[in-house]
N, C-alpha and C positions, 0 to 999 in steps of 0.2 A: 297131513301127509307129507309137505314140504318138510315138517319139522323131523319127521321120522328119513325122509330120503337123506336129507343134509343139514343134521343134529348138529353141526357148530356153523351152520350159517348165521344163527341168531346171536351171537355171539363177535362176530366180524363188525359191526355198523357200532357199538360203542366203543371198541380198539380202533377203527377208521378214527373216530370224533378224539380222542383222547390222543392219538396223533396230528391229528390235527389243527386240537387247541396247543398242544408243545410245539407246534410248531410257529403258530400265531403268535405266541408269546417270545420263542424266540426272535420272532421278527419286531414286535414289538419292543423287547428290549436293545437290541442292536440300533433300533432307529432314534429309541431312548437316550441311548448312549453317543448314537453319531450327535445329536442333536447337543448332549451335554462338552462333549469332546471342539465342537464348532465356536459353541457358546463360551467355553473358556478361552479358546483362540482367539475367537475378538475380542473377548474382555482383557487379555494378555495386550496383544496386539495395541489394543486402546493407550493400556496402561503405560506399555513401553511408546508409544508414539506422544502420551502426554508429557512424560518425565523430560525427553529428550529436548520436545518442542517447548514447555513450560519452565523454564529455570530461574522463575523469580527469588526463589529463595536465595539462589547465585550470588543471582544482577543486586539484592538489596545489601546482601551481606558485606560484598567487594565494594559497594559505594560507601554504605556505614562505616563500615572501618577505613578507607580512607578517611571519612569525614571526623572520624573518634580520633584519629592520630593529628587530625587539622590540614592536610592534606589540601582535601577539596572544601566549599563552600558552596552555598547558595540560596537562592527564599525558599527551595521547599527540602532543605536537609533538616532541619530542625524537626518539624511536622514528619517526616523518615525514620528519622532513626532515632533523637529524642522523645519528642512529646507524644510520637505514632499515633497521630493522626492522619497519616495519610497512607489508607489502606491497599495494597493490591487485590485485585476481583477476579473477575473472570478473566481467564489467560485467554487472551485473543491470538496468537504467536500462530503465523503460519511458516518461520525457519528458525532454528534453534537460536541462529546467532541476532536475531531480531526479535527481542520481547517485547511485548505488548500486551498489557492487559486496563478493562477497566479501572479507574482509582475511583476512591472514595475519598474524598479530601474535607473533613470537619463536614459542612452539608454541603459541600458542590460534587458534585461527580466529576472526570475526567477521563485522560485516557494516558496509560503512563507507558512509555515507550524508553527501552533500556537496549545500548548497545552491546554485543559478547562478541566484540571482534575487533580488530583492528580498527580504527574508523576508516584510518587513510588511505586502504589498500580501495582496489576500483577489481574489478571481475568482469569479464565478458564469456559471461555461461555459466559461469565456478563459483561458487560460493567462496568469502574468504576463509585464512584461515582464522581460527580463535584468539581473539585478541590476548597481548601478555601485560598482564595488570604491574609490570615491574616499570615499561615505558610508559604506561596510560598517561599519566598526569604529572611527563618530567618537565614539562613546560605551563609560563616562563618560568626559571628556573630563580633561586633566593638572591637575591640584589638588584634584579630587574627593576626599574624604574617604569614610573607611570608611561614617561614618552618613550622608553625604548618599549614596552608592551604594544603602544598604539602604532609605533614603527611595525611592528612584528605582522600586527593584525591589516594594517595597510599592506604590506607586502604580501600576506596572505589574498586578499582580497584583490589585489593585483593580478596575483598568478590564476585566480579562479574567472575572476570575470574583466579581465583585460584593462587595459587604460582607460577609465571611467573619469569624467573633471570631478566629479561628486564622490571620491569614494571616502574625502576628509570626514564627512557628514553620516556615511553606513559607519565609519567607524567610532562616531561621537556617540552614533544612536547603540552600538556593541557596548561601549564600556557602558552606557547610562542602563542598559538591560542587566549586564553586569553584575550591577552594585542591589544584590540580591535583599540586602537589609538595608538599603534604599538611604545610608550614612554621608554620602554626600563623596566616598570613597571606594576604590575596587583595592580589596585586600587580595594577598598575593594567592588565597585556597578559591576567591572566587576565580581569579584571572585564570588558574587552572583548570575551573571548570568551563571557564568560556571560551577559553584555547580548544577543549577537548571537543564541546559542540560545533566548534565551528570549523571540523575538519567534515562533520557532517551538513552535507548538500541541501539537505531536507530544511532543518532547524535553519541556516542562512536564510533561507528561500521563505521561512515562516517569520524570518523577523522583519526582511525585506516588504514583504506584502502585508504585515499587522495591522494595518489599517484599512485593509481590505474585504469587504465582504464576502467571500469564498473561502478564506483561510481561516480555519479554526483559530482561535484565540492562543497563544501560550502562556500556561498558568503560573510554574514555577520550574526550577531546575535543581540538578543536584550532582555537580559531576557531569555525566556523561548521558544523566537521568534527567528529562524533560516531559514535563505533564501539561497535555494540549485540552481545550474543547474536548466534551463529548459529544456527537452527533447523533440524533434519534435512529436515522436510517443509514444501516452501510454498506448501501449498494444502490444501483439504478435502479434494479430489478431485480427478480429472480426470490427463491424459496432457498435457505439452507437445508443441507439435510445430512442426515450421517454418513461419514463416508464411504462406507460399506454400500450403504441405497446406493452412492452415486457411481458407483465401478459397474454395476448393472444398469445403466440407466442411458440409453442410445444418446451420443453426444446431439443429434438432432432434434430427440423428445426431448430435452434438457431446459434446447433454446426453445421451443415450444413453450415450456413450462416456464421459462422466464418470464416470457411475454406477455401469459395468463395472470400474472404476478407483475403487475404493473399500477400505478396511479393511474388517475383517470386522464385521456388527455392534455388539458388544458394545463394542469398541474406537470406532464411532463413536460410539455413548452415552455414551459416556467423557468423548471431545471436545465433544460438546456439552454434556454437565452443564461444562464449561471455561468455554464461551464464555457459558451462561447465567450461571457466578459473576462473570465480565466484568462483564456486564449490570449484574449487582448492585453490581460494585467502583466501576461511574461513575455510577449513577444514583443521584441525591442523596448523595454521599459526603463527605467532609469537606471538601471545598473545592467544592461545588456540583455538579450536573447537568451532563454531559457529554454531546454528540449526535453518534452516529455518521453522519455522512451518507455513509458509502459503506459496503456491507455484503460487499461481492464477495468469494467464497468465497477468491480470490488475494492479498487481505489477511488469510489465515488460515492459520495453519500447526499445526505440532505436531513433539515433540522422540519420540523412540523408546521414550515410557513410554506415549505415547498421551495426552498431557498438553499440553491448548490455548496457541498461543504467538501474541501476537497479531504479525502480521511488520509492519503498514503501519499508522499512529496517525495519520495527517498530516491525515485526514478528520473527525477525531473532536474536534469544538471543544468550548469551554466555551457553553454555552446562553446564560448574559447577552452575549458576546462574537457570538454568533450572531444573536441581536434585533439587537443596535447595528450590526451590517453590513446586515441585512435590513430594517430599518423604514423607512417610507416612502417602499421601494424604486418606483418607478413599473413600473406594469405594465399587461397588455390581460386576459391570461389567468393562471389559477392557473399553467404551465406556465413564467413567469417569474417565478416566487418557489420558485426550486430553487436551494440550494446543493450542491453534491456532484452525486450519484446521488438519494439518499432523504431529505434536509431539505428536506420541503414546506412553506410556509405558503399561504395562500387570497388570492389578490388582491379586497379590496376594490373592488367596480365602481362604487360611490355614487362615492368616492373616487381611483378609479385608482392605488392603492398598495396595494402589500405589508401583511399584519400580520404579528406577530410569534411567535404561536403554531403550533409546527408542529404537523402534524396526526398524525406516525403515532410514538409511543415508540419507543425503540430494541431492548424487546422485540417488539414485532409486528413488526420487519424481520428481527429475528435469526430468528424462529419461522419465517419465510416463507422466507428461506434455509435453514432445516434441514429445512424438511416433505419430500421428495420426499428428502433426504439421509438421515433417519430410517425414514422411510416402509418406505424399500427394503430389505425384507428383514427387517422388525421381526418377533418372535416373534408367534403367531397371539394367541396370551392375552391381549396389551397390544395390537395393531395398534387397536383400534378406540377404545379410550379415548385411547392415542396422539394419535391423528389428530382426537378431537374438542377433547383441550387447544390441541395445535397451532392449530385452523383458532378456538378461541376465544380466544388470545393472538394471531395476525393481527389480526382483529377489533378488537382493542385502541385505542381512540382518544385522543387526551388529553384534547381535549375531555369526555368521558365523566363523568356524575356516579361518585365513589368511583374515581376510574380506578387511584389510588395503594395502595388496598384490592385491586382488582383485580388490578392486575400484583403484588403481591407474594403473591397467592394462585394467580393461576396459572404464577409465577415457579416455588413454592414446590411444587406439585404436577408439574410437570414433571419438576425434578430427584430428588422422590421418587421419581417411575414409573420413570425411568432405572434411579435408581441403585439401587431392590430389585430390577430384573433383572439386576444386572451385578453386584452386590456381593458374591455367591457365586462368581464367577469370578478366573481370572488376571487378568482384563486390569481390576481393578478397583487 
């Protein structure tokens, strides 16, 4: 009777459904499409943030052909650009004008680090500008003599890390690195390439310390091209992850997740009695006081003995070299008298300039990256004497009457408390 009352209601419920499904489908493919339209965005996105950051094909091409026209020289341009055995890998490059990527070198691995910038220029916030391959390697220049080269590189070494009685002997040990095919001679394409590194902070700082166990080894050079150590691990802590995860991801869940992502203990005590003998290897050492101005745990690695490997030196200048960039820098606030991350000094407001003393040593920054890395998980016996060295090595100022008493006693006290709880173990 319903069908006779209202003879097209049967008919309404498969027109609903068939609107329905067009409708479903509509949505369906919109969300298809948002999905495919996203996906190309990051794949985009990716691809232009590799090119940009990645430019090894650049960095080899500009050393090569210097080295084809005889330009530059050195032990690893042969293995480059002739014999190519020495492969670029994985592009590790976190700023365009700083390449770095794994090497392959015949069967050693490495880690091959190429400059695309000026070397000489310094930046406080600004990246430099791009270096012009026309000045790169116009020094020393053709008739230079052995002694006026070692004059050159003396007075170099002068100006970076001040009046040293020893600097005869940094510069015996430069040319003997030098002499890339090990002839008994520095030809005037190597001089050029060891003039060029050694306007670089880093590469100084790696040959000064070579005989040190914290500093990766250096393997060869080529130019302005130097191939170090590779390190198993390269960072304290923490999980890499795509960049994309990480813009989502609460800066406080992060360091959570760090932390979850940690060696055991004892193995971090390890690492850190490592990083504290660092500490000691630059401050006041035989060619002067070193400042780490970036402390980030991403400049810090370790090899599979549990044994500290410093990965990134490029922040870590000489202190006289640090003053003569920073002095009577003009400024409003303390806030522009930062080199790096962690080299403060105090803007002068009488004067509106920079001074030249920074305020925090490179043990209170090292201590302040490992509190909360130590902390976690410390034996209950030590947790509390721990934690009170620690938060009195932050503390640390230079300023400070006895500051040099100070840091080497609670330098000194740390790596004892370390290393009596670890020294009983494997992982010491």
């Amino acid at each position: 009777m319903a069908r006779r009352l209202f003879p097209g209601a049967w008919l309404r419920q498969p027109h609903y459904a068939q609107v329905r499904f067009s409708y479903m489908r509509m949505k369906y493919l919109f969300i298809s499409w948002l999905v495919v339209f996203i996906g190309s965005w990051v794949m985009y996105v990716q691809y232009s943030t590799y090119t940009e950051l990645c430019r090894g094909h650049d960095c080899r091409k500009i050393i090569c052909d210097k080295y084809k026209t005889g330009v530059i020289d050195g032990s690893a341009c042969s293995s480059l650009c002739a014999k190519e055995t020495l492969y670029f890998g994985k592009c590790l490059s976190t700023k365009p004008n700083k390449q770095m990527y794994l090497g392959i070198w015949g069967n050693l691995q490495g880690v091959i680090k190429c400059q695309m910038e000026e070397a000489a220029q310094f930046d406080f916030g600004t990246d430099p500008e791009p270096r012009k391959e026309i000045v790169l390697f116009d020094k020393p220049t053709r008739g230079t003599t052995v002694e006026k080269f070692k004059e050159m590189v003396y007075g170099l070494f002068k100006a970076k890390l001040g009046e040293q009685g020893n600097l005869s002997e940094l510069v015996n040990l430069i040319l003997s690195f030098a002499d890339g095919n090990k002839d008994g001679r520095v030809s005037l394409p190597e001089a050029k390439s060891a003039w060029a590194l050694l306007q670089l902070d880093e590469f100084l700082l790696m040959v000064i310390l070579q005989d040190k166990e914290h500093t990766p080894k250096l393997m060869g050079f080529c130019g302005d091209l130097y191939v170090i150590e590779r390190v198993e691990y390269t960072s304290l802590y923490g999980i890499s992850l795509p960049w994309i995860i990480e813009l989502f991801i609460p800066s406080g869940f992060r360091r959570s997740m760090d932390q979850w992502f940690t060696p055991s203990w004892p193995r971090k005590a390890k690492i850190a009695i490592g990083l504290l003998e660092f500490v000691e290897d630059i401050f006041h050492g035989p060619y002067g006081n070193f400042l780490m101005c970036d402390t980030s745990a991403k400049n810090l690695g370790y090899n599979d003995k549990y044994d500290l490997k410093m990965m990134d030196m490029r922040k870590i200048v000489p202190e006289m070299n640090l003053k003569e960039m920073i002095k009577d820098r003009p400024c409003e606030s303390d806030m522009d008298c930062v080199y790096g991350t962690d080299c403060r000094t105090v803007c002068d407001q009488s004067k509106m300039r920079c001074t030249t003393e920074v305020i925090q040593p490179n043990l209170a920054k090292v201590c302040q990256l490992l509190k909360d890395y130590l902390l976690r998980g410390a034996p209950s016996d030590i947790h509390e004497e721990l934690e009170k060295q620690l938060y009195l090595c932050i503390a640390l100022k230079v300023t400070a009457n006895q500051m040099e008493m100070e840091h080497s006693l609670i330098l000194n006290n740390l790596k004892m408390l370390l290393w009596k709880k670890i020294s009983h173990t494997n992982d010491s």
